[in-house]
VOLOMI-914737 format. One line per 3 residues: their letters; for each residue x, y, z of C-alpha. Coordinates in steps of 0.02 Angstrom, whole numbers. Example, Ala and Ser with C-alpha at 12.3 -4.5 7.8 and 13.67 -1.06 7.14 Angstrom:
<pts>
AS	615,-225,390; 684,-53,357 .
</pts>
This chain:
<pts>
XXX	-1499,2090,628; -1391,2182,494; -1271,2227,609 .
XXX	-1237,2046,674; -1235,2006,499; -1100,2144,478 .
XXX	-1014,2077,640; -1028,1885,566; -968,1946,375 .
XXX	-820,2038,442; -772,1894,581; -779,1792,433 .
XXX	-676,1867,339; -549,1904,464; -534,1708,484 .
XXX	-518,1700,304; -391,1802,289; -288,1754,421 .
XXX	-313,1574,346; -238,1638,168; -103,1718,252 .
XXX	-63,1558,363; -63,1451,178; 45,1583,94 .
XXX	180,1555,220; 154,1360,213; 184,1372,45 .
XXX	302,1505,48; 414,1403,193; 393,1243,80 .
XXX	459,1334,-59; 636,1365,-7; 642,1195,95 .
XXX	762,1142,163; 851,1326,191; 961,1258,342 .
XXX	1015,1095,439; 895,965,481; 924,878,643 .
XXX	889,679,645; 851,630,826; 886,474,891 .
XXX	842,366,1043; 1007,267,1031; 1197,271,1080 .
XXX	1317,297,930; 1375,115,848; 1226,37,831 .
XXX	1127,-33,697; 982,100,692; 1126,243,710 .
XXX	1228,158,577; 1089,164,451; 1041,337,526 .
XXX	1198,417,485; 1203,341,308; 1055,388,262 .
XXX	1085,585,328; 1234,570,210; 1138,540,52 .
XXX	1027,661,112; 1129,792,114; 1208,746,-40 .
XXX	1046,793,-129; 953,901,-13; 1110,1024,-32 .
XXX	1075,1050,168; 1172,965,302; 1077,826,396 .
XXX	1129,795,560; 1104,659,700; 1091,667,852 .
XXX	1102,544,971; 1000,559,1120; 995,366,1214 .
XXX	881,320,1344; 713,246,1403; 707,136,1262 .
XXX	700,293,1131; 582,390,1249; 702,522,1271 .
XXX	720,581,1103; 545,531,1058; 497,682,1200 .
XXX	624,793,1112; 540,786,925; 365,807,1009 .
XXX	411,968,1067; 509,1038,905; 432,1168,795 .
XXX	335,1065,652; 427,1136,510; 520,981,462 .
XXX	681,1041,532; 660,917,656; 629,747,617 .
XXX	651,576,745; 723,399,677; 606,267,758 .
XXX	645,76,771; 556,-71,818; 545,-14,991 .
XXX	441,126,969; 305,-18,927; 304,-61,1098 .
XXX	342,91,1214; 145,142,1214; 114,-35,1310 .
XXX	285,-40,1405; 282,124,1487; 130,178,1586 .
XXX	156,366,1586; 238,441,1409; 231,632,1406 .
XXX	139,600,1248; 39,511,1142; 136,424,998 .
XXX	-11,412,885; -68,608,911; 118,687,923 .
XXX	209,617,773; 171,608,600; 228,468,494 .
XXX	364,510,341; 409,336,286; 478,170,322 .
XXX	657,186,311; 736,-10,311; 727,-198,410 .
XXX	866,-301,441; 872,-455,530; 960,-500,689 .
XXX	1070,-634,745; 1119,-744,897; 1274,-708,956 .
XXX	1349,-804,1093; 1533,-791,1200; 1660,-919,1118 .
XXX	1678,-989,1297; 1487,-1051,1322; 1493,-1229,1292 .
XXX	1349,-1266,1138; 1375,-1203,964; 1180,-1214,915 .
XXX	1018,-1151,963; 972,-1333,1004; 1112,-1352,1108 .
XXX	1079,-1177,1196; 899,-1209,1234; 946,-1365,1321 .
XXX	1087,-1286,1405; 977,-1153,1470; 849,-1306,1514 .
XXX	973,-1354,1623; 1034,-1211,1697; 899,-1082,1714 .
XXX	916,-907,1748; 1107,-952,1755; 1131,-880,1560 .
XXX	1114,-700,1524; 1085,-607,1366; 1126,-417,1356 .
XXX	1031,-263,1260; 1035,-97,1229; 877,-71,1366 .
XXX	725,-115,1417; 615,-115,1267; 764,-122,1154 .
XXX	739,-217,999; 882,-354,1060; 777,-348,1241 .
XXX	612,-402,1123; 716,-500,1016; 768,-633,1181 .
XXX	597,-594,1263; 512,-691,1123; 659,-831,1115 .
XXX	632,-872,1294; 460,-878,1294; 455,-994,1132 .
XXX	583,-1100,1201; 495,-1125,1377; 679,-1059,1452 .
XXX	734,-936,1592; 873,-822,1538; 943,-660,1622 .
XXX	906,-487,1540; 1057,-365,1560; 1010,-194,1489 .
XXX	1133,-83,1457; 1111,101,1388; 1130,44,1182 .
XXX	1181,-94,1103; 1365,-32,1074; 1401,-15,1251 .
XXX	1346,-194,1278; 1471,-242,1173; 1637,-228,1269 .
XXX	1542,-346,1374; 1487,-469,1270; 1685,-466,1205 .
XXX	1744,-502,1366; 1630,-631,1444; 1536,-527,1539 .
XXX	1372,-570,1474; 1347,-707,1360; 1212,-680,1242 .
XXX	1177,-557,1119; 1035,-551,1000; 1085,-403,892 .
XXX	1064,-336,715; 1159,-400,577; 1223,-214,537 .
XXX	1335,-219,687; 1326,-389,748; 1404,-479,596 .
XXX	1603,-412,588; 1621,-505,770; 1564,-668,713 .
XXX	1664,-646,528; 1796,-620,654; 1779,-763,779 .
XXX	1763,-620,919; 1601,-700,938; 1492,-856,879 .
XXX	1338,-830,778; 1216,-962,803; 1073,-906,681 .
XXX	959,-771,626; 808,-697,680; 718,-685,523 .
XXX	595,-815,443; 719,-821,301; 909,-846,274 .
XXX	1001,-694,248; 1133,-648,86; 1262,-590,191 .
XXX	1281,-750,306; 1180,-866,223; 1280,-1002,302 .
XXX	1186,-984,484; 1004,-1075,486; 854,-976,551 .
XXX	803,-981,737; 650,-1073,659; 741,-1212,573 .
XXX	890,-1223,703; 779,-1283,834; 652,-1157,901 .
XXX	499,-1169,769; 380,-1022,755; 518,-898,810 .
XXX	526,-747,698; 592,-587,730; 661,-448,596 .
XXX	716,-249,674; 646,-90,550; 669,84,581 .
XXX	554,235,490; 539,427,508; 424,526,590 .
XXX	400,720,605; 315,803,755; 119,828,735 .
XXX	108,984,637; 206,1001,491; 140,1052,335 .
XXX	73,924,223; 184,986,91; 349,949,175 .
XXX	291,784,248; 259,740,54; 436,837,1 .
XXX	526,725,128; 445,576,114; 484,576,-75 .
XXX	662,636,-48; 686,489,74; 617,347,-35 .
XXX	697,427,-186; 877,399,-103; 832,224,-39 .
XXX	787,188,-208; 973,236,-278; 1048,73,-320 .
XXX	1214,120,-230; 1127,150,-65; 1036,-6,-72 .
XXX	1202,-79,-105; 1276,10,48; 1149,-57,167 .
XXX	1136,-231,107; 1325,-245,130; 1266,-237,314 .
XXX	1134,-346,302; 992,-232,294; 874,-206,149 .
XXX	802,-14,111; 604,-12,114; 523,157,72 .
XXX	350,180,79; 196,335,68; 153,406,261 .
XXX	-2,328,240; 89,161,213; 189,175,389 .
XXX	48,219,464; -51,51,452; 129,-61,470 .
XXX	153,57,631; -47,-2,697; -11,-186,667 .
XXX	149,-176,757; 83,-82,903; -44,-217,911 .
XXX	55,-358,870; 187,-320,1033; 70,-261,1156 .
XXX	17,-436,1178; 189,-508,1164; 248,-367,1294 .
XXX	104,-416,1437; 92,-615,1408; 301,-559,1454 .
XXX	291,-483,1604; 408,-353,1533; 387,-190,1593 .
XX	500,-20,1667; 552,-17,1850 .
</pts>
């Protein structure tokens, strides 16, 4: 008996100590953090929206991390691709992955992810939202969504609208018009939005429901024709186009956000250092003066925060996405 105590005592203690030892260098590694680079991954081609407000805010970070904060663009399967990437990093906050609305809806869209969203990834904090908007070719022969919808009425299946993939928040974005407007149009998916672009410019494909980051230069421009935005409200920068709801299609609502995530893993302590170094640069009035120059509008929120918007979004799409028919071929 007293030597299975001994044998219990000292197993104990073992554990113990191997426990301290384990906190010391948790502590000791959040100490000095950050000590090198940290590497922003991204499930999107450079030039749009999401990478736009990626890079800017890896800029302020560095600014007052005093460590460089890279992206890094890795496009693909709807964000999959880098999504696999960070789930597989060391947890030590080095690595972190920009999400966007499409993460919401890759759990329901694809069948067999090489890992669970909800076990892998740890929420940091909700970065921004920005609205979208309806751009059209100048050649297309309506200039409102009233006009469109009846178009498309008449033609169905003959109209196409473009995205940056299946999934992609400009793919949801036109998933949810058509259904709302009872009309056929074409999906084109293209590998990011900014390579659907050149497109769009040329005639190519006609439609384009993208955000208001990148979308908004073309239409200032007359490249393109903006017919209205996404959002329930009007925005500040173009407060000139009408809503999707009040232009014709009531009920429609749709507005993009993107948040940070860290793989499964990482200490507590730099989850809360990050998260409070994030929302602490969205809060600087010159950043939330550079992003809603583009349209957008910074958020910032606690981990446990993005984890319940992340739960009603999951649930929110995954009935959109079936009712849809959308899904990965």
């Amino acid at each position: 008996m007293f030597r299975r105590l001994l044998k219990f005592c000292t197993t104990g203690a073992l554990v113990c100590a191997i426990s301290a030892a384990a906190d010391a260098a948790d502590r000791a590694s959040v100490a000095i953090y950050p000590n090198k680079p940290i590497r922003f991954l991204l499930g999107q081609a450079t030039g749009g929206g999401q990478d736009l407000i990626s890079r800017a805010l890896a800029q302020k970070l560095t600014e007052t991390l005093g460590q460089s904060v890279i992206v890094d663009n890795r496009p693909g399967a709807g964000g999959t691709l880098a999504t696999a990437l960070a789930v597989k990093a060391a947890p030590d906050g080095y690595t972190a992955l920009i999400v966007s609305s499409t993460f919401a809806i890759n759990p329901t869209l694809y069948k067999n992810l090489p890992f669970d969203q909800k076990k892998d990834l740890q929420p940091v904090t909700l970065i921004a939202s920005t609205p979208f908007i309806l751009l059209v070719h100048p050649s297309l022969p309506f200039g409102s969504v009233k006009e469109l919808i009846a178009y498309a009425k008449e033609k169905p299946g003959q109209l196409n609208y473009a995205s940056g993939g299946i999934g992609n928040s400009g793919h949801l974005a036109g998933a949810l018009f058509s259904s709302l407007a009872g009309v056929q149009l074409t999906h084109i998916p293209y590998k990011g939005t900014g390579l659907a672009m050149p497109d769009l410019l040329a005639g190519r494909v006609q439609i384009l429901f993208n955000s208001m980051i990148q979308g908004q230069p073309y239409a200032r421009r007359r490249q393109l024709n903006a017919l209205a935005v996404t959002t329930a409200k009007r925005s500040a920068l173009m407060p000139e186009l009408p809503t999707i709801a009040e232009a014709g299609l009531p009920g429609y609502e749709f507005l993009s956000w993107y948040g940070l995530m860290v793989p499964a893993g990482t200490p507590q302590a730099i989850i809360t250092k990050l998260n409070g170094e994030t929302v602490r640069a969205l809060s600087l009035p010159d950043f939330k003066a550079q992003l809603a120059k583009d349209g957008s509008e910074a958020v910032g929120s606690t981990p446990g925060e993005f984890a319940a918007f992340l739960a009603a979004e999951m649930a929110k799409w995954a009935g959109i996405v079936r009712a849809s028919g959308m899904k990965v071929e």
